[in-house]
C-alpha angles and dihedrals in degrees: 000000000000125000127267113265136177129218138211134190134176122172112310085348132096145158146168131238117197110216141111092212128030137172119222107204125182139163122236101244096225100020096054099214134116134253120187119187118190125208147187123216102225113176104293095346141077116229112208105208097172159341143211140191113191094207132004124226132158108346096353113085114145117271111262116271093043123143120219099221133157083352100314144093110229133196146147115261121247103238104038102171109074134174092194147351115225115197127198110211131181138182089249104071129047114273132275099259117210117215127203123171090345092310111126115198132170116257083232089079093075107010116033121233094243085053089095125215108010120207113217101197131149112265110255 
């Protein structure tokens, strides 16, 4: 059986992470204030087991249900079974970082920014 893995594509680039579970972390361009999403590669889906934002501000208030704990409301996503995640990302706001085992690292390490649109999918 072979590991989990994540890939990533953007335009003419690619690459594979290998990981089971992974945190994707970002900062709101004009609030300021940080979400983090946690997922799960499970098979050919992503699993999405949590989420956090660490503040709220216009259009982003935390979904209902959420429990302000250790400076962050924290919540389950909606819509938890996912086959991707697409990203928008622009020179203008920080960088998408991607965190495994508690390592954060810029997308830009594997994808760069003026890539476009990036696809976050499990590796077949």
């Amino acid at each position: 059986m072979s590991a989990a893995a994540l890939c990533l594509a953007a335009g003419a680039f690619a690459a594979i992470v290998p990981a089971a579970r992974f945190t994707l972390a970002w900062q709101h361009s004009v609030e300021k204030v940080l979400w983090e999403e946690d997922y799960l590669v499970a098979g050919g889906w992503l699993y999405a087991t949590g989420a956090r934002v660490r503040g709220s501000g216009a259009g982003m208030e935390p979904p209902e249900g959420s429990v302000l704990a250790r400076g962050a409301w924290h919540y389950r996503p909606a819509s938890r079974w996912l086959r991707e995640l697409t990203l928008a990302r622009s020179a203008f706001a920080p960088d998408y970082r991607l965190c495994i085992d508690g390592r954060c690292r810029p997308l830009s390490d594997w994808i760069p920014v003026a890539a476009g649109t990036t696809r976050l999918q499990p590796c077949p």
